[in-house]
Residue, then its C-alpha position, 0 to 999 in steps of 0.5 A: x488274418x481273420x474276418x469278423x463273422x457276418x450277420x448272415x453267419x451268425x443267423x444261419x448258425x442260429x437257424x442250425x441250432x434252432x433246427x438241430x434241437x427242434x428236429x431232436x425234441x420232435x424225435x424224442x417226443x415220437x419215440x417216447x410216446x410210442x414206447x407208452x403206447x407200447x408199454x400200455x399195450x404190454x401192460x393190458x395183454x401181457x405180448x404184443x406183434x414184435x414185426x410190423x407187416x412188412x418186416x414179417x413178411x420179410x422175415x419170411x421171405x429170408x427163411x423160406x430163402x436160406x434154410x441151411x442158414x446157421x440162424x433159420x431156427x432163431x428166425x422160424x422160432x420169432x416169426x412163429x411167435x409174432x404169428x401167434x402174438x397177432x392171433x391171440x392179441x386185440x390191440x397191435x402197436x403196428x397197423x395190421x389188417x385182418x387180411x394180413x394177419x390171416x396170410x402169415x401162417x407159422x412155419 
């Protein structure tokens, strides 16, 4: 035997999906917004920082940990390039300070 669905029922299962395609909209909205600000980014300078700070140092940190890895070389090769695109680039999509840029020398 079925039970009809209560008012509190069907006002949580408004309340979900009002979440649901509110948090979506949000998230689609953040995410095309930074791709234009990249976009802008590559259209004025031609490359821009592929890592964020943390993500570079990162980076680092595992190839200076396993250099007989099979994918060092692809890694000193992208590392290499972010470090160059930080020193020749005036606009960063990602936040960095001069102090940051100025530790990551290339490998």
């Amino acid at each position: 035997m079925t039970e009809a669905m209560t008012l509190e029922t069907w006002i949580g299962i408004g309340v979900a999906i009002v979440a649901f395609w509110g948090i979506a909209s949000w998230a689609m909205i953040r995410t095309l917004r930074q791709e234009e600000q990249k976009t802008a980014i590559l259209d004025e300078q031609r490359r821009m920082d592929t890592y964020s700070p943390k993500a570079l140092s990162e980076l680092r940190e595992w190839i200076q940990a396993n250099p007989d890895d099979p994918y060092v070389g692809d890694a000193k090769r992208k590392y290499n390039e972010c470090v160059e695109n930080l020193r020749e680039t005036d606009q960063r999509f990602y936040d960095w300070s001069d102090a940051e840029v100025e530790r990551h020398d290339p490998l």
